[in-house]
Each structure stands twice: as structure tokens, then as C-alpha cells.
Legacy VTK file of the C-alpha trace (Angstrom):
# vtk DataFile Version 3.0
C-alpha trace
ASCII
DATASET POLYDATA
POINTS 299 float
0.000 0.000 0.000
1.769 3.323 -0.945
2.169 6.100 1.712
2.946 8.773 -0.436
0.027 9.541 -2.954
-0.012 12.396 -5.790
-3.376 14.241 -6.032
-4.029 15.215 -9.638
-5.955 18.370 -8.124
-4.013 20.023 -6.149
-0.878 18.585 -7.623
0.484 17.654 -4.490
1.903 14.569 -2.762
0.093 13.202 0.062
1.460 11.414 2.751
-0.567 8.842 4.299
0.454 8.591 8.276
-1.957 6.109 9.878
-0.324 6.265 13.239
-1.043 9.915 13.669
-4.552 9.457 13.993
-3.881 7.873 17.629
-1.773 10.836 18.674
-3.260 12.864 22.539
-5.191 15.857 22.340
-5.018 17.712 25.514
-7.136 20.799 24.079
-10.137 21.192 26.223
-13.527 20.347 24.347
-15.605 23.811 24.084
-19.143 22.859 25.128
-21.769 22.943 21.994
-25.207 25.064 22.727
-27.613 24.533 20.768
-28.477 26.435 17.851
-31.665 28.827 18.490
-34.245 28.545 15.476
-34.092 32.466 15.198
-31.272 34.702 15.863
-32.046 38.649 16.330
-28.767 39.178 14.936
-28.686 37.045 12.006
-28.748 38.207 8.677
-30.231 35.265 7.563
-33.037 34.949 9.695
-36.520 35.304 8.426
-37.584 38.797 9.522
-33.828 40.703 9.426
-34.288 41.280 5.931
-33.216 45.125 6.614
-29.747 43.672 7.378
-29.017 41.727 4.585
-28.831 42.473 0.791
-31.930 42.076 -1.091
-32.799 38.696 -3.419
-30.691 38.609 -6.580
-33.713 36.578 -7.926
-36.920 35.229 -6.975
-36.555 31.373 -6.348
-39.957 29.593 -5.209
-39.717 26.895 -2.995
-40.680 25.495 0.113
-37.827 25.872 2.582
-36.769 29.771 2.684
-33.808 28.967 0.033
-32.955 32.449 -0.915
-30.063 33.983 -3.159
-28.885 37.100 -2.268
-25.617 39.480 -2.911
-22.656 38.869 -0.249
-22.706 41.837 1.735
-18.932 41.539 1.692
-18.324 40.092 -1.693
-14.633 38.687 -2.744
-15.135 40.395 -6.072
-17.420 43.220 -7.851
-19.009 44.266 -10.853
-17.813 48.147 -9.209
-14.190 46.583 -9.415
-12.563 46.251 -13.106
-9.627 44.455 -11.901
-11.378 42.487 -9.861
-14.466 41.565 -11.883
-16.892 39.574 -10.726
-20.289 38.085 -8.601
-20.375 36.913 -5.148
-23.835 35.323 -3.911
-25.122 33.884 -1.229
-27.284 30.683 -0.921
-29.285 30.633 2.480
-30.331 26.988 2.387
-32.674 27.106 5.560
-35.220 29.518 6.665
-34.562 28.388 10.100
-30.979 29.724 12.313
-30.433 25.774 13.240
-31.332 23.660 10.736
-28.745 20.744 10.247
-26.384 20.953 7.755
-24.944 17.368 8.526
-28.504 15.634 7.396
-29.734 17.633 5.003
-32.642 15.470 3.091
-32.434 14.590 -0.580
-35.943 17.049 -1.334
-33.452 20.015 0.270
-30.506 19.204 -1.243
-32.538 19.201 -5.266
-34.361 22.401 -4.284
-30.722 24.108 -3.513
-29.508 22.217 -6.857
-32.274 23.867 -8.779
-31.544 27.249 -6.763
-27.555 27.062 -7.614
-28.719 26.458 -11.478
-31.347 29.479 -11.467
-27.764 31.304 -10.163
-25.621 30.376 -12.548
-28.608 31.302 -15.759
-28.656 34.721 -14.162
-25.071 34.949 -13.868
-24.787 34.503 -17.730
-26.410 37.173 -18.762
-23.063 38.673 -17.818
-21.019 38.078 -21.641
-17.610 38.840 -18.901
-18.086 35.944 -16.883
-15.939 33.077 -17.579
-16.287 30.832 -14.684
-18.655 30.390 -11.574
-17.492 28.502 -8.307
-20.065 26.834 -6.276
-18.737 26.444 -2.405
-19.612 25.924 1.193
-18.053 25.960 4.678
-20.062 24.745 7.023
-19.465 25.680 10.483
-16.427 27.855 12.486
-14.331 24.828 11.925
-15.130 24.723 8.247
-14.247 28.406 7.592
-18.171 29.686 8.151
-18.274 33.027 9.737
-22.565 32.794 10.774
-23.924 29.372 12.198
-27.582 29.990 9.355
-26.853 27.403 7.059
-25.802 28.778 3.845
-23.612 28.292 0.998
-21.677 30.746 -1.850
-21.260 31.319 -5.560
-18.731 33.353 -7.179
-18.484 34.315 -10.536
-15.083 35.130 -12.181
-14.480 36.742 -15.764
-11.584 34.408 -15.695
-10.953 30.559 -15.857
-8.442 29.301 -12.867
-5.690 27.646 -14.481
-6.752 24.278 -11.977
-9.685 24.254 -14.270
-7.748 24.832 -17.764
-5.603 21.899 -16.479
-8.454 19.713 -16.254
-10.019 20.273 -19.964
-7.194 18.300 -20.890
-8.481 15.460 -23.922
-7.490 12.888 -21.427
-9.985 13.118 -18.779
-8.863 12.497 -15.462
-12.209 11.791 -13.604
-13.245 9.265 -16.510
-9.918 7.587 -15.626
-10.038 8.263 -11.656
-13.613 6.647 -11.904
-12.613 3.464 -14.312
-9.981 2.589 -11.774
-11.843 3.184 -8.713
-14.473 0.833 -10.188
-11.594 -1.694 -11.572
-10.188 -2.000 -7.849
-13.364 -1.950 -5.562
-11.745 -0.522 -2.921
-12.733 2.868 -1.969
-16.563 3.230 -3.284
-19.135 4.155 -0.672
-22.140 4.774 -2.579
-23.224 4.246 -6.432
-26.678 5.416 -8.453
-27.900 4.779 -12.194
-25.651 8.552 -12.600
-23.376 9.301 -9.504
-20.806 6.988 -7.784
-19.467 8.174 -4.571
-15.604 7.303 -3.941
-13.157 8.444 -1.213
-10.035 9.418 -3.713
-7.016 7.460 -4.031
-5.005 10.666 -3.055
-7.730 11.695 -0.498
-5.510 14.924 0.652
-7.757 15.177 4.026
-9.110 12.359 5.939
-12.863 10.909 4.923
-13.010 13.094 1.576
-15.566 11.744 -0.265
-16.041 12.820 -4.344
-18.970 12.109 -5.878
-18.262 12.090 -9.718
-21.093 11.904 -12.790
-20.816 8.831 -14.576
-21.354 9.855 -17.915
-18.867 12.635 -19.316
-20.533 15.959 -18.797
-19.156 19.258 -17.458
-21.466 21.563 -15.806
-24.021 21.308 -13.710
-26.507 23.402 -16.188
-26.377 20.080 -17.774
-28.020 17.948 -15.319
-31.500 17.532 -15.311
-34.454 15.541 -13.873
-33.559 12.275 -12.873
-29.877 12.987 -13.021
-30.472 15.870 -10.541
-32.453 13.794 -8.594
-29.925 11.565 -8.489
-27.057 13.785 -7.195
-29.664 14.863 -4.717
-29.990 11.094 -3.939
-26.520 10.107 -3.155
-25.446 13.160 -1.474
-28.213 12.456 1.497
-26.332 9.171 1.613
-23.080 10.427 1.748
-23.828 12.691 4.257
-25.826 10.827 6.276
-23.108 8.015 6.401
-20.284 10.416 7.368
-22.637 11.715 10.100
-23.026 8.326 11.337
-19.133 8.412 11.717
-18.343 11.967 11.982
-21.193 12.527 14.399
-21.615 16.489 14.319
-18.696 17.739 11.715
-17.544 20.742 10.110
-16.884 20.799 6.395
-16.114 22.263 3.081
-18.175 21.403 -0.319
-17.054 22.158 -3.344
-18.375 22.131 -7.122
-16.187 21.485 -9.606
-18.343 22.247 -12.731
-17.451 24.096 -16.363
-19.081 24.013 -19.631
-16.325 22.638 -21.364
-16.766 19.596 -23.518
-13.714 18.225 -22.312
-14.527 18.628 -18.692
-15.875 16.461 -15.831
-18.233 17.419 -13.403
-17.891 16.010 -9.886
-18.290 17.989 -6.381
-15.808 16.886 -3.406
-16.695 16.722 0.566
-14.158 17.657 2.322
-14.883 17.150 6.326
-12.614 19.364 8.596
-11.236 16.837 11.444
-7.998 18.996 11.780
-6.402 22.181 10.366
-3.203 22.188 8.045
-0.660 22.085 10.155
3.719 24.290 9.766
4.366 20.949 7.663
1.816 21.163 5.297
1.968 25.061 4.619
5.819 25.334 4.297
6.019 22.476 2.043
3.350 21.915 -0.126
2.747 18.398 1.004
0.132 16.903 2.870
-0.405 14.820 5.579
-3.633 12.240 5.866
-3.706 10.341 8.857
-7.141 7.889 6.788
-6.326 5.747 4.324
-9.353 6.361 1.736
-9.490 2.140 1.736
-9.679 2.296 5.200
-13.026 5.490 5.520
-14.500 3.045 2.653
-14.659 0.086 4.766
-15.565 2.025 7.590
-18.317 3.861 5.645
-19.544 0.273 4.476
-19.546 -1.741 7.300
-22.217 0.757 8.687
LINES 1 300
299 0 1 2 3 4 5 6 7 8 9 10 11 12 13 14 15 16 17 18 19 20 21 22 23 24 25 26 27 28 29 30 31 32 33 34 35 36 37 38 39 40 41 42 43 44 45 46 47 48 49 50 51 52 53 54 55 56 57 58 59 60 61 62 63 64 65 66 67 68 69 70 71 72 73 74 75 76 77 78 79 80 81 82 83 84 85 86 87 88 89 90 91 92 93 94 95 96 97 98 99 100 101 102 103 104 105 106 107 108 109 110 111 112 113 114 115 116 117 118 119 120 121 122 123 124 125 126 127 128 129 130 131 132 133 134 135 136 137 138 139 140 141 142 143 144 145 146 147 148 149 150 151 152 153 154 155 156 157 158 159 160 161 162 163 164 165 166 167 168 169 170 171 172 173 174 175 176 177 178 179 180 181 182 183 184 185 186 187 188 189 190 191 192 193 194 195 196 197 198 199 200 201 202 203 204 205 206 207 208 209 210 211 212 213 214 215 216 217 218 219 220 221 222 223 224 225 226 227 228 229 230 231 232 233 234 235 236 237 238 239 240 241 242 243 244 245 246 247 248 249 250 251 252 253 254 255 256 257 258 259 260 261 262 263 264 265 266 267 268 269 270 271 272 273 274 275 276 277 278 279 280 281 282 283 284 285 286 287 288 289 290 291 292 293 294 295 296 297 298
């Protein structure tokens, strides 16, 4: 089994250290309240409209999703050199609803909210590329607890993306050989298989990849969608069941590129990168992704 792993993505090497997963933690556990369903001074809240930006569009549905402008966006249509949109998804009409179980009904509703986002978006000719993201709670990078999510529109394409419209595609390939070695698949639909990576850079990532060779996410539809929707509840619910209550990040990876891939990555936060890591360029996973996979199964 190798212990040093290269992650296409981030084009690092990983370095798999099973034995630091057993090391002490003397840090005092901080005591978790629980989450009110309204918060006076949440922007997000039903009611504290005044305090937030106003919808970007109108999105019907059943469970408060709204989109709205960040209030402190990354980039701006004001900004020339720094071109762009910055939205934000708020997923929940209620301050605690759990981001850990969200249902597959939810999860398709925010689906259909992120593509009514991205249609708007292109009425914009200078946008290039739109980045679909969330960090779920303080340990995940969120700054408010309301369970929400962001989109950012650039009027450039990130080289990581160029890199990945290559003619060889590496998800087609990353998929083939996940499904060739049987190892490291948690979950699998008539559209969507769930895998933890080969070169998982953090431990119990979990990508769930489109079978069939698509790029964006403007190009799912009906059952497909429903499908994503399906296997993410599972996903989720199966990390909770090992996780228990966990911060994370999400991230799309979608382009409308014929030669790109569309998959979206789970990334749950169990620890911070540590001097190692940032000074150089490595990584350090203390989970084998064979190892969350049997886990994840056994369940």
C-alpha cells in the first residue's frame, strides 16, 4: 500500500500517516449550545431582511432557500480588476437547521436554486467561470452558524480548471480505476458513484463524480439531478453516522467545457493544516481512503 500519494488536483503529494490518527489531544472540548431557530442578529433569519442584501432573484420553494448578494463580496461588478459576482445561498429559513442531514428534497431544491444562479449569472457576456462552495461551520471556515452556501463568478478561468479540460480526462480515468479495484466506493446510483479518492488529501473526503462525461451542472437535469440529490443524502448521512456532528467544506467542480468532468468533493474538517503542510506543499492524511470506505460500508 503506498504512503505517499499524488493528487491530480491540487498537484500535491500526500502522505498517508496512519499512526497519527492515535496521537493525545489535551485541548479542552468547548461545550456545543444549541443552535436557536431564530437569531435577532442574524442576517439570515426570516424577519432581518433590513440587514441583509436584497434577493438577486426570486426562487420559489418550500424551505426559505434564498439567493442574495454577499454583503462583503470577494469580487465586484464596481471593481474592473477584480471583476466579478459573489452570492449567497441561504439553504434554511430556520438559524439551526442541520447541515450534517440535510434530506435529498433540500438538497434538489438548492440544486435547482444554484442552477437558477448560474442562468442569471450569464447574462453577464464577462463571466468566464462560476465557483459553487460551502463551509459549514467555524471549523469549516463559516463566519454565521444559518446554514448557507456561496457562488462566485469570475471573468476568468483558474488555471486548476484549464488543467483539467485536458483530452485525457482524469475523472473518466479516476472513476474506471476506482471501479476496476473496488476498494474505496461508498455509494453508487444509475448517474453518480461516490468514492473516497485514491489521493484523499484530508481524511474521509468523499467525491462524488457523474458517470457519464458531462461538465457543468446546467447540464443535469431531472432524474440525473435527482440523483445527485440522492446520493449526497447518503453520503452525508453516512459520514454523520461516523463523523457525528462535523464541520466541512463542499465544493463544485463544474465548467461548460466539452472536455470537462463534473464532480463535487466533501471535504470534512477533522484537523487544520498544520507548519508541515503550509511550508512544504505536502500533505499529511492520517485515513487511508481504503480504510473510511470500509468504515463507511460496514455501517
Amino acid at each position: 500500500m503506498k504512503n505517499i500519494r499524488y493528487d491530480f488536483l491540487t498537484k500535491s503529494n500526500v502522505v498517508f500517516a496512519k499512526k497519527r490518527d492515535n496521537r493525545p489531544n489535551n485541548f479542552e472540548d468547548t461545550v456545543k449550545k444549541p443552535l436557536k431557530i431564530y437569531r435577532e442578529d442574524c442576517p439570515f433569519c426570516p424577519g432581518n431582511e433590513d440587514e441583509s442584501m436584497d434577493e438577486v432573484i426570486e426562487f420559489k420553494n418550500n424551505f426559505g432557500i434564498k439567493i442574495i448578494n454577499n454583503k462583503y463580496p470577494v469580487v465586484s461588478i464596481d471593481e474592473e480588476d477584480n471583476y466579478g459576482h459573489h452570492y449567497v445561498v441561504i439553504e434554511d429559513s430556520n438559524h439551526n437547521g442541520d447541515e450534517n442531514t440535510i434530506t435529498q428534497e433540500r438538497f434538489f431544491q438548492i440544486l435547482r436554486a444554484y442552477k437558477a444562479a448560474i442562468n442569471n449569472i450569464k447574462k453577464d457576456e464577462k463571466i468566464k467561470y462560476v465557483q459553487i462552495f460551502k463551509n459549514c461551520k467555524r471549523g469549516g471556515g463559516a463566519s454565521l452558524e444559518h446554514p448557507h452556501s456561496q457562488i462566485i463568478a469570475l471573468d476568468h478561468i483558474p488555471k486548476k480548471y484549464l488543467e483539467l479540460c485536458s483530452e485525457k480526462c482524469n475523472i473518466c480515468e479516476e472513476r474506471e480505476k476506482e471501479e476496476n479495484d473496488n476498494l474505496r466506493i461508498v455509494a453508487r446510483n444509475n448517474h453518480f458513484i461516490a468514492y473516497a479518492p485514491f489521493a484523499s488529501v484530508n481524511a474521509y473526503q468523499i467525491r462524488i463524480a457523474l458517470l457519464e462525461h458531462k461538465g457543468s451542472l446546467l447540464d443535469l437535469e431531472g432524474e440525473v439531478l435527482i440523483s445527485l440529490a440522492e446520493i449526497y443524502e447518503n453520503v452525508m448521512s453516512e459520514l454523520r453516522r461516523v463523523l457525528e456532528d462535523f464541520p466541512y467544506n463542499l465544493g463544485f467542480y463544474s465548467l461548460e467545457n466539452e472536455n470537462f468532468h463534473f464532480f463535487l468533493d466533501i471535504y470534512p474538517r477533522k484537523i487544520s493544516l498544520g507548519g508541515f503542510e503550509l511550508s512544504s506543499g505536502m500533505l499529511i492524511n492520517s485515513k487511508l481512503p481504503e480504510d473510511v470506505a470500509s468504515e463507511i460500508n460496514k455501517l
